[in-house]
N, C-alpha and C positions, 0 to 999 in steps of 0.2 A: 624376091626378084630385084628390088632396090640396091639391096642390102651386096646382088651380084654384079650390079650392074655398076656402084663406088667402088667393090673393091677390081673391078678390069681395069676402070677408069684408073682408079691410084695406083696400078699397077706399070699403066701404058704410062703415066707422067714419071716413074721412077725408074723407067728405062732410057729416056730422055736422055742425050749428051748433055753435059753440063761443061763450060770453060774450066781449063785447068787453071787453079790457083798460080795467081802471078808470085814466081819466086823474089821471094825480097835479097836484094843487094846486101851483103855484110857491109857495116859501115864502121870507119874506127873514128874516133871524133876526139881529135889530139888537143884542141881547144886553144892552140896558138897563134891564129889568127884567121884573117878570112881565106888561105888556098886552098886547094884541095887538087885528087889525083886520083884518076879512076882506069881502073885496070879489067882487059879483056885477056885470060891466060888459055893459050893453047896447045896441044901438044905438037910433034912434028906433024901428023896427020890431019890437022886442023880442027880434029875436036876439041872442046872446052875441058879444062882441066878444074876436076874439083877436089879442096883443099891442099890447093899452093897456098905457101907461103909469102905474101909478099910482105919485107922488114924495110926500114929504114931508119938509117941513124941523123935527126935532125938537131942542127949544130945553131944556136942562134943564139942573141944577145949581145951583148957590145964582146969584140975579139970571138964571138964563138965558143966561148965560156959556158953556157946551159948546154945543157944535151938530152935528148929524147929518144928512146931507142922502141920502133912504133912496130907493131906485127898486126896484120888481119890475114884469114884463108879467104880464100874463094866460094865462091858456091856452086853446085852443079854444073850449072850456064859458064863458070869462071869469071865471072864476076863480083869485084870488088873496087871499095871506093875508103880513101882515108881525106879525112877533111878536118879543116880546123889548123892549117897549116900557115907557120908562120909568112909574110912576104916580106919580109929581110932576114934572110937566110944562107948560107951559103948553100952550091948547089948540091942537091937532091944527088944521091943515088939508091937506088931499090934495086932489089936485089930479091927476086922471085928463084925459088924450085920448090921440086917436089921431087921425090925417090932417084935421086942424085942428077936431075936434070934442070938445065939454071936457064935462067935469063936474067937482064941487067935494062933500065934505063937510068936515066939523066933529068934531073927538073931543075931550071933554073926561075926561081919563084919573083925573084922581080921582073922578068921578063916573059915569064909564063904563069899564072898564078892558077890557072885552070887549066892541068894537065889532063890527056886523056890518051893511053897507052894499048895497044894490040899487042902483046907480047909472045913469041914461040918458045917453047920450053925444048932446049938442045942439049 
């Protein structure tokens, strides 16, 4: 009788909702200074796009001379974050798609060093 009464009881606790695990943000961690730039990708329909591509070609050093050419996808949710970004640099462009639909921002890091982008994929 014990022995039926633990196993209803561990039964009723294993049917319990449990929180869905919080999805973790891809992060790309460029390691060139303190900016960073975080990205929300959407399709036209306004759901979240998982794995976009977002690239960017970062130019920086005296004349623009170094070059860093940075890629992270998205996750699920569309979300993504690249950080570690130089703040003298010339400016930013990213340059998101996925299955031949694009979007485009702009970051200019010494006036924005902490971007934060909603982008639609068209």
């Amino acid at each position: 009788m014990l022995i039926t009464a633990f196993a209803l009881t561990a039964g009723l606790l294993a049917q319990q909702p449990t929180d869905p695990p919080k999805l973790e943000i891809p992060v790309l961690k460029a390691g060139l200074g303190p900016c960073s730039a975080d990205f929300i990708v959407k399709d036209a329909d306004g759901m979240p796009v998982y794995a976009a591509a977002v690239h960017v070609r970062v130019r920086y050093g005296l004349f623009g001379v170094k070059r860093a050419d940075l890629e992270v996808g998205t996750n699920s949710n569309g979300e993504a974050r690249i950080e570690g970004l130089p703040d003298k640099a010339r400016p930013l462009v990213y340059d998101v798609q996925k299955a031949g639909k694009k979007a485009a921002a702009e970051q200019n890091v010494e006036s924005s060093c902490n971007a934060k982008y909603d982008l639609t994929l068209k």
